[in-house]
C-alpha positions as CSV (number, residue, x, y, z in Angstrom):
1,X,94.4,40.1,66.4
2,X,93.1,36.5,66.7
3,X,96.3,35.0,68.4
4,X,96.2,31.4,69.1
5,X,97.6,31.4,72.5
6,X,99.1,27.8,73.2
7,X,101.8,28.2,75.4
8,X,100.2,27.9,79.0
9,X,100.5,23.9,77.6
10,X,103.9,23.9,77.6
11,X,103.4,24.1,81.5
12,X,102.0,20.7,81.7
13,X,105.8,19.7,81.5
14,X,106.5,21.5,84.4
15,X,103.2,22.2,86.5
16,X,103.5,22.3,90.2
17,X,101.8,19.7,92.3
18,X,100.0,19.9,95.5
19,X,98.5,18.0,97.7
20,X,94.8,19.7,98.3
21,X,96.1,23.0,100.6
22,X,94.6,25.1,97.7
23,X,91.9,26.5,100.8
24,X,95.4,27.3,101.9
25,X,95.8,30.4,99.4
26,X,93.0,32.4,101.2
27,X,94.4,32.7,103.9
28,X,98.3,33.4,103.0
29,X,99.2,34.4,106.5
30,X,97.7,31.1,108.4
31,X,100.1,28.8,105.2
32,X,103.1,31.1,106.7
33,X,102.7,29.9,110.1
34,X,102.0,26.5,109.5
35,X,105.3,26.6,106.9
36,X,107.1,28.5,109.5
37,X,106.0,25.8,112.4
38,X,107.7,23.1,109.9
39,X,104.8,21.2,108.2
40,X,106.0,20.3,105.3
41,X,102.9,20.3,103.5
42,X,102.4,24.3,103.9
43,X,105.9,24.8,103.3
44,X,105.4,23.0,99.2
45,X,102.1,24.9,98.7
46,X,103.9,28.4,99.9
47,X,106.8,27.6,97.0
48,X,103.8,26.8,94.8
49,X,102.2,30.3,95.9
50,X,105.7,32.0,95.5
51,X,106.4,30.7,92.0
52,X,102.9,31.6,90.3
53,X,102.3,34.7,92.4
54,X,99.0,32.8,93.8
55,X,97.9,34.9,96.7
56,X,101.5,36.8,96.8
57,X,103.8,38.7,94.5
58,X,106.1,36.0,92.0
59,X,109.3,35.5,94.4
60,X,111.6,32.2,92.9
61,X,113.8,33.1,96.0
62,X,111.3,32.8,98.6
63,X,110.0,29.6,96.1
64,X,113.0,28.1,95.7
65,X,113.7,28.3,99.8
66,X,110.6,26.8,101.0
67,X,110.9,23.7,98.2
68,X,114.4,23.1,99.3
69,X,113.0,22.9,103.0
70,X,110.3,20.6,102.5
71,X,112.7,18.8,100.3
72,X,114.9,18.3,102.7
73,X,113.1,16.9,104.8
74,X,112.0,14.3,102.2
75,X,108.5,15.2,101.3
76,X,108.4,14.4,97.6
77,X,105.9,16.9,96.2
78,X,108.4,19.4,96.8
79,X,111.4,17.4,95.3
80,X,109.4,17.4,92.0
81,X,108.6,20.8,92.4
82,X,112.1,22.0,93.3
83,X,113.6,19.6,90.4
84,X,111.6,21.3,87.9
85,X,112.6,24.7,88.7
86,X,115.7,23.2,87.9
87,X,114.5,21.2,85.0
88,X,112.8,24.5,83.6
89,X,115.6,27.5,84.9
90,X,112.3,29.0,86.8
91,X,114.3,31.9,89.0
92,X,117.9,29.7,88.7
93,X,120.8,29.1,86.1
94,X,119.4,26.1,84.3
95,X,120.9,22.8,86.0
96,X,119.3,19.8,84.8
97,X,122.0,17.6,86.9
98,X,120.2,19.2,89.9
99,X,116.8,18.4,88.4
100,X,118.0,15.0,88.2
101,X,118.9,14.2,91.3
102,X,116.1,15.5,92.9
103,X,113.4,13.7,90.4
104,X,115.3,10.5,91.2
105,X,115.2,11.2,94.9
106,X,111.1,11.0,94.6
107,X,111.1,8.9,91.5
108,X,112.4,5.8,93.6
109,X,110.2,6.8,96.3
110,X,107.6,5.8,93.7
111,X,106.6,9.6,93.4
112,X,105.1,8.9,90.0
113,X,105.5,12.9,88.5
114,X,109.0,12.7,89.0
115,X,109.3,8.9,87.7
116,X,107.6,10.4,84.5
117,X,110.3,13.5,84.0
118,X,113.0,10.9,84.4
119,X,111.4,9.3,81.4
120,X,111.1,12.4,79.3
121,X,114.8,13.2,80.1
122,X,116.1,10.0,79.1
123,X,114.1,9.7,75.7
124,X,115.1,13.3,74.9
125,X,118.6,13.0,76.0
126,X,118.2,16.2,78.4
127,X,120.9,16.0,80.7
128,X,121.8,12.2,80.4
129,X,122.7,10.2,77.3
130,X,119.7,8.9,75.3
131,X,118.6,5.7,76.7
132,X,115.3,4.5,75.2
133,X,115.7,1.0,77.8
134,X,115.8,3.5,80.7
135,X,112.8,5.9,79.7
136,X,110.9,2.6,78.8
137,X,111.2,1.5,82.4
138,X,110.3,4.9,84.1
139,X,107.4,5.1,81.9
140,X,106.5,1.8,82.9
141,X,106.5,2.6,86.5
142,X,105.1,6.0,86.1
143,X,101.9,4.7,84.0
144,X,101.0,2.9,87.1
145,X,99.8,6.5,88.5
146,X,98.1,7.2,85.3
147,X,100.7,10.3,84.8
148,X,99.7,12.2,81.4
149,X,103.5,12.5,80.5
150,X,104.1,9.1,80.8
151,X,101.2,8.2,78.7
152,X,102.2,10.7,76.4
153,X,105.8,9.4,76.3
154,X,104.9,5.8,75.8
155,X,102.1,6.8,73.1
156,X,105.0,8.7,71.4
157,X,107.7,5.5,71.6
158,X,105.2,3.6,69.9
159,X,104.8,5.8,67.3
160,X,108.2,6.5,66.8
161,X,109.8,2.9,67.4
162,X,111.3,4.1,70.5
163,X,112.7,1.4,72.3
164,X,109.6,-0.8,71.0
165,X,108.7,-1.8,68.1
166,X,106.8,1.0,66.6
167,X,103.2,0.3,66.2
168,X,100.5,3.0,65.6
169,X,98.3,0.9,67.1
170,X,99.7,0.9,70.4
171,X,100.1,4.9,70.1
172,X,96.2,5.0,69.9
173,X,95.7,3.3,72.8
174,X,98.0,5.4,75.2
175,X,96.4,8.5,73.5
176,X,92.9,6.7,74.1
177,X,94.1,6.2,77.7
178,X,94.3,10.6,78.4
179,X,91.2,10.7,76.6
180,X,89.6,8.1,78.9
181,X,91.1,10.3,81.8
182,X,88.4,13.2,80.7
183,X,90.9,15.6,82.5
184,X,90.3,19.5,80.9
185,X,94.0,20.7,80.8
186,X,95.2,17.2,79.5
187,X,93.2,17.0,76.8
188,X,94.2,21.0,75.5
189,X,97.7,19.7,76.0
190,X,96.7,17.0,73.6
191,X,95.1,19.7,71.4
192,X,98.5,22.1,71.6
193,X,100.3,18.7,70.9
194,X,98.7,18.6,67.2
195,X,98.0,22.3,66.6
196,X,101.8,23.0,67.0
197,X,103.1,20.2,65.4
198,X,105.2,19.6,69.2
199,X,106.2,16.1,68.5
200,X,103.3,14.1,66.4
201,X,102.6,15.6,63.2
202,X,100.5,18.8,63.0
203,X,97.1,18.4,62.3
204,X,94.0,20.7,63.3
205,X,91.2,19.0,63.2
206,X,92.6,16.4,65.6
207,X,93.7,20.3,67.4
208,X,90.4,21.4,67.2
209,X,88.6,18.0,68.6
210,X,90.8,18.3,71.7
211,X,90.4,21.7,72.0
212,X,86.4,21.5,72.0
213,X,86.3,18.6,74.2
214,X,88.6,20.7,76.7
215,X,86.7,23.3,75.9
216,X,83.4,21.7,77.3
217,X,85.3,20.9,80.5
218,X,85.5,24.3,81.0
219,X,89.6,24.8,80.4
220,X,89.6,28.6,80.1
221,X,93.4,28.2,78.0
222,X,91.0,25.6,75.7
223,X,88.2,27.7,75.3
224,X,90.7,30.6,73.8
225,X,92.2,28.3,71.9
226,X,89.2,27.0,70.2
227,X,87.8,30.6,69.9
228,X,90.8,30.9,68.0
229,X,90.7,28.2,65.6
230,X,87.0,29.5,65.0
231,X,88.4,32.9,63.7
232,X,90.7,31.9,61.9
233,X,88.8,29.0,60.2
234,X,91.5,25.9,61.1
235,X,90.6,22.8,61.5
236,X,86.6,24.1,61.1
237,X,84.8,26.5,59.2
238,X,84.8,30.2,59.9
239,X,82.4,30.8,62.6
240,X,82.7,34.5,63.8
241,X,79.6,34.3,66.3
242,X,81.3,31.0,67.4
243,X,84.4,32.7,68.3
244,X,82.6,34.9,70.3
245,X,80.9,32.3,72.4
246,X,84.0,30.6,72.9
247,X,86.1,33.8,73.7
248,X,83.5,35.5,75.9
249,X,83.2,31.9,78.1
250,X,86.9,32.0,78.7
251,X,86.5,35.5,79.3
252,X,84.0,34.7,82.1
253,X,86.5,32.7,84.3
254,X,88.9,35.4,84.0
255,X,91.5,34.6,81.1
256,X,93.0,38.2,80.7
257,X,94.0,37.6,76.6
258,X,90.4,36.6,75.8
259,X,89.1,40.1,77.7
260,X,91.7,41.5,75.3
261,X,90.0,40.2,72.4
262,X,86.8,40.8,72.8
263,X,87.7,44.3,73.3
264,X,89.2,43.6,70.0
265,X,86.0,42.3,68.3
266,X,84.2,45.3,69.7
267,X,86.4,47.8,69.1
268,X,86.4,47.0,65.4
269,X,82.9,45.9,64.9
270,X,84.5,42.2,64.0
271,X,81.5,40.1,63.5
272,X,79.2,42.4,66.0
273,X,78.6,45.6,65.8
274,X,81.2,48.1,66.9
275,X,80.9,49.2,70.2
276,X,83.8,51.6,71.7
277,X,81.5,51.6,75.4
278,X,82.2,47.4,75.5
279,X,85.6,47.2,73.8
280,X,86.1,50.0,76.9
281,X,84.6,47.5,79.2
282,X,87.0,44.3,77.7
283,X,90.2,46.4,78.1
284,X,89.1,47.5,81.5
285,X,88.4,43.4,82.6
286,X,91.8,42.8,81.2
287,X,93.7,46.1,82.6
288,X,92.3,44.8,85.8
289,X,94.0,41.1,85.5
290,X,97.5,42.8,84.4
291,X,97.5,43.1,81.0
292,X,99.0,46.3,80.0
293,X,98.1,46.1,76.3
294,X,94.4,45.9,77.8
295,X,95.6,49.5,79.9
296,X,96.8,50.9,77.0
297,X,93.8,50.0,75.1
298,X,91.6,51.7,77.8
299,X,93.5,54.6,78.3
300,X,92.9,56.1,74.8
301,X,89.5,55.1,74.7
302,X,88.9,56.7,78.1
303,X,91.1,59.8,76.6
304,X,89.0,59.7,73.2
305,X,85.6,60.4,75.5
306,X,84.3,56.8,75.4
């Protein structure tokens, strides 16, 4: 039932980025003629619209062709972009030797996204040989944008003696440094980070601390996951009517799993008192986003007489 639902963090690592045409997604057909007149701003946010269905049905083919335009043509927001669907296999076979080449394209263009990636791949080893040296001087230049995954990276080869001399000291103050950043989604990823145990050691209260203060910055994905923790008593105690809040604020800005749940929580009186005409009402919110289960769910309590 409760579900901790972390993986929308993983797409930190491969998030899109724009340059400010999100007006741009109101009005799909005005993007398509300034794509199609060859600005290469419109043509990025149009792959960014294709590849998360924003305003238009998911196409990676019609994403993919617009990235590789603007790419092209050297505008470096899409050469990230079209290196991670690479990087990630979004719509394409896997390649990371395509990934590569297009991060470094923009990387030494001083595109600091990319120069961040290239640091990730080299401390990983994904797609080139290990090299802590090389992700040590990507990070280096990347940091100098204030890139979460560089600060990430360089808190973590501190931790880790990475190329450095390991010193937890150090890792505190890149971690310090996101803090400092106040940004919502950064500091959830920080809280998926230690609730998952995805490279530092797990740990949820630190999860839960980064989870709240995301939370309180309004990150729907945060709020969920801190409603979460709430039910299920991790990191904190047990706070049903806390869950609630947290659920039913995520809920609010449209985040279809927490409409699930509360249709949950009212369908089986969990912490309220049961209610089959709101769990109706939860389900319906959530058929209405796409989520099938919340159709399903809907469907028999429609066919029940509720």
């Amino acid at each position: 039932m409760y579900r901790i639902f972390l993986l929308v963090f993983l797409l930190l690592w491969s998030i899109t980025v724009s340059n400010g045409y999100a007006e741009e997604t109101k009005d799909i057909a005005r993007l398509k003629a300034k794509a199609n007149a060859g600005e290469l701003a419109a043509m990025s946010r149009l792959g960014n619209n294709y590849l998360h269905g924003d305003g238009v049905p998911v196409n990676y083919k019609k994403a993919l062709y617009w990235y590789e335009k603007a790419a092209e043509e050297g505008f470096l927001e899409a050469q990230f972009n079209l290196a991670t669907m690479y990087y990630n296999g979004d719509g394409v076979g896997q390649d990371y030797d395509k990934a590569l080449l297009w991060y470094l394209k923009s990387a030494e263009r001083d595109f600091g996204s990319s120069q961040a990636r290239l640091c990730s791949m080299y401390r990983k080893g994904e797609g080139v040989k290990k090299n802590y040296d090389e992700a040590l001087s990507w990070c280096n230049k990347a940091v100098k944008h204030n890139v979460y995954e560089a600060l990430f990276n360089l808190a973590l080869m501190n931790l880790y003696g990475q190329g450095v001399e390991a010193d937890p000291a150090k890792f505190n103050y890149w971690i310090d440094r996101i803090e400092a950043k106040d940004d919502s989604f950064e500091l959830g990823a920080l809280g998926w980070s230690y609730y998952s145990g995805y490279d530092v050691d797990k740990d949820y209260s630190k999860a839960f601390y980064y989870f709240k203060k995301a939370a309180e910055l309004k990150c729907p994905q945060a709020q969920y996951n801190l409603a979460g923790m709430y039910s299920l008593g991790q990191g904190v105690d047990k706070n049903h009517h806390s869950a609630l809040l947290w659920y039913l604020r995520a809920a609010e800005q449209d985040y279809v799993e927490a409409q699930f749940n509360l249709g949950e929580i009212y369908l089986k009186g969990m912490g309220v008192q049961t209610s089959e005409k709101t769990a109706k009402e939860w389900f319906g919110e959530a058929c209405d986003n796409g989520l099938q289960k919340g159709c399903a769910q809907y469907r028999a309590l429609n066919e029940a007489g509720y």
